[in-house]
C-alpha positions, 0 to 999 in steps of 0.5 A, spaced: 174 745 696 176 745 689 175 738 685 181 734 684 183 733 678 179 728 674 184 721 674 180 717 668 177 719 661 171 716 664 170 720 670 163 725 670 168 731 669 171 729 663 164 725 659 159 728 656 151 724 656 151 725 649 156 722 649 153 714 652 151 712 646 157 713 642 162 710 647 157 704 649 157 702 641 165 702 642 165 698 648 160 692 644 164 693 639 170 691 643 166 686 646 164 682 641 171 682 638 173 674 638 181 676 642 177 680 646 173 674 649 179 668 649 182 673 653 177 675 657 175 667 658 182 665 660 182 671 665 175 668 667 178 662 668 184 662 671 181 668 677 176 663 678 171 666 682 166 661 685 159 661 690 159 665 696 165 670 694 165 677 693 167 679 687 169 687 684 169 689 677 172 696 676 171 700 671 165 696 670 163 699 664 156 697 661 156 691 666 158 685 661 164 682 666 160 684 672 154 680 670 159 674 669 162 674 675 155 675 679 153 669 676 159 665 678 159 667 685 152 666 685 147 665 690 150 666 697 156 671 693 155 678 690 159 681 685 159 689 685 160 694 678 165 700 680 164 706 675 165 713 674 161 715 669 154 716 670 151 714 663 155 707 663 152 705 670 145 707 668 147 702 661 149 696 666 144 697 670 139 696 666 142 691 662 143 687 669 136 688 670 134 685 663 138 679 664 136 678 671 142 678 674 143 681 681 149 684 680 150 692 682 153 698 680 156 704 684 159 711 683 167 710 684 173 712 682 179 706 681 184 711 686 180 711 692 174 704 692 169 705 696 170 699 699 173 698 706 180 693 706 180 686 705 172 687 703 174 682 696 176 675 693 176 677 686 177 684 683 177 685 675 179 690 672 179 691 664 180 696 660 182 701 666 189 703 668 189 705 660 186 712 662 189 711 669 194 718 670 196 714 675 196 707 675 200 705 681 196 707 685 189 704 682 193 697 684 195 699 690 188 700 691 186 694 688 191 690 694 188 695 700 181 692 698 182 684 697 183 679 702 189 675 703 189 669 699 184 673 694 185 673 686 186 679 682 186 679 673 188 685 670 186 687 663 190 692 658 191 694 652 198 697 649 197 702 644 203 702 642 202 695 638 196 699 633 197 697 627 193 699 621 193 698 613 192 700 607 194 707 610 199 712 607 206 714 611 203 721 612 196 717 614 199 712 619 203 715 623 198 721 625 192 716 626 197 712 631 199 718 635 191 719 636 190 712 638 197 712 643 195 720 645 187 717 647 190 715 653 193 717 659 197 711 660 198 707 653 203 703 655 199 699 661 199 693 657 206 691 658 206 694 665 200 690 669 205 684 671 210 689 674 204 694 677 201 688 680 208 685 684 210 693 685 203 693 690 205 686 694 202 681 690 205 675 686 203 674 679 201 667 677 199 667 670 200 672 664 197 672 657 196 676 652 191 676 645 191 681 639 184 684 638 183 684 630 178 688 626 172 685 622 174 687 615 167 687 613 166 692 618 170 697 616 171 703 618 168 700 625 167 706 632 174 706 634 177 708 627 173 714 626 173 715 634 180 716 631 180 719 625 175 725 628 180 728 633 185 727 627 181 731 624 180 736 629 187 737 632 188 737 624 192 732 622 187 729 618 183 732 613 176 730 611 177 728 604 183 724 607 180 721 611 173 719 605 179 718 602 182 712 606 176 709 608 175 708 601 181 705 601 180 701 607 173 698 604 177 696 598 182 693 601 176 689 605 173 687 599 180 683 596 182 680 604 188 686 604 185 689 610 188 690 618 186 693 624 189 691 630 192 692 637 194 687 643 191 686 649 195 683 655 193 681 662 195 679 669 192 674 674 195 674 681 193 673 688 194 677 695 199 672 699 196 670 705 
């Protein structure tokens, strides 16, 4: 039997273990990033996950959200991390193990859960559907897994809101197509309301938050994430690239820098 086609760019096929340790500093990154946590507060409060319930966190990552919803669930509930990515869920798990938490991680794919039907009360799902080839169906699988009344949030970025500056007319757009063409479904922000009714569910809450950059951290993982495929597709030079991070950098020193782009999310609930 030949391999399916891997569905995320964070499934084992499609990441190297060299690579853990660069994408886990992007994810802190982001995780630190003041829009990234009203949102994920807001998500959080409004999922309202509570003692005894059995919580999902899907694409689960270094385990950061899987770790919050274990300790609201918490201490007859259990909440599971699913994560393809085998360096990531070593990251989570010893993470968990420092902070003392009790939440778990397993090898898992967003298209096909390794959970029976109506097993959850809470699923999350951040940052996921992005890298989804086909994110239907990943929320039709998060519906098959949660029980009647139960809730699910949905986070998303949109790539198309990327905005940088200062760059060039030349530079801007090539780096944009970069961060649009990172994944394989760019547009999953504005679309996690119509996925989560397409599946049955009924949408309750949506909310959105624009992920700003430090200007002091400039440039920060993802813009050189960035600006290497740009090099390496040959969009983007290295000088031009030495050239518009010092461009940047002076922009930050007279509080004319901007990096941003916006994230959405949706919470809805399976009827009963």
């Amino acid at each position: 039997m030949t391999d399916p086609p891997p569905s995320s760019a964070f499934r084992t096929a499609n990441i190297d273990p060299a690579v853990t340790e660069r994408l886990t500093a992007v994810l802190d990154v982001q995780a630190a990033n003041p829009g990234v946590r009203r949102l994920r507060a807001w998500a959080h409060e409004r999922l309202g996950a509570h003692p005894g319930e059995r919580a999902l966190d899907i694409g689960s990552g270094t385990g950061s959200e899987t770790q919050v919803l274990a300790a609201a669930v918490a201490p007859e509930g259990h909440a599971v991390g699913v994560e393809p990515n085998p360096g990531l869920r070593a990251v989570a798990e010893r993470r968990a193990a420092e902070a003392g938490s009790p939440a778990r991680f397993l090898e898992g794919d967003a298209l096909a859960l390794p959970l029976p039907d109506a097993d959850a009360d809470v699923v999350w799902c951040e940052r996921v559907l992005q890298h989804v080839t086909d994110p239907t169906r990943a929320v039709a699988e998060m519906a098959r897994v949660l029980r009647p009344g139960g809730r699910v949030a949905l986070l998303d970025t949109d790539w198309a809101t990327f905005l940088l500056h200062p760059a060039t007319a030349e530079v801007h757009p090539a780096l944009a197509a970069i961060a649009w063409g990172t994944a394989a479904t760019p547009h999953a922000g504005r679309s996690l309301a119509g996925w989560l009714a397409g599946a049955g569910l009924t949408v309750d809450h949506t909310g959105a938050d624009v992920l700003l950059a430090d200007p002091y951290a400039v440039p920060r993982p993802l813009l050189r994430a960035i600006c290497t495929t740009a090099i390496e597709r040959g969009l983007l030079t290295e000088e031009r690239r030495d050239r518009l991070y010092d461009d940047l950098d002076a922009a930050a020193e007279r509080g004319a820098f901007h990096l941003s782009v916006t994230m959405f999310t949706a919470v809805a609930h399976r009827p009963r």
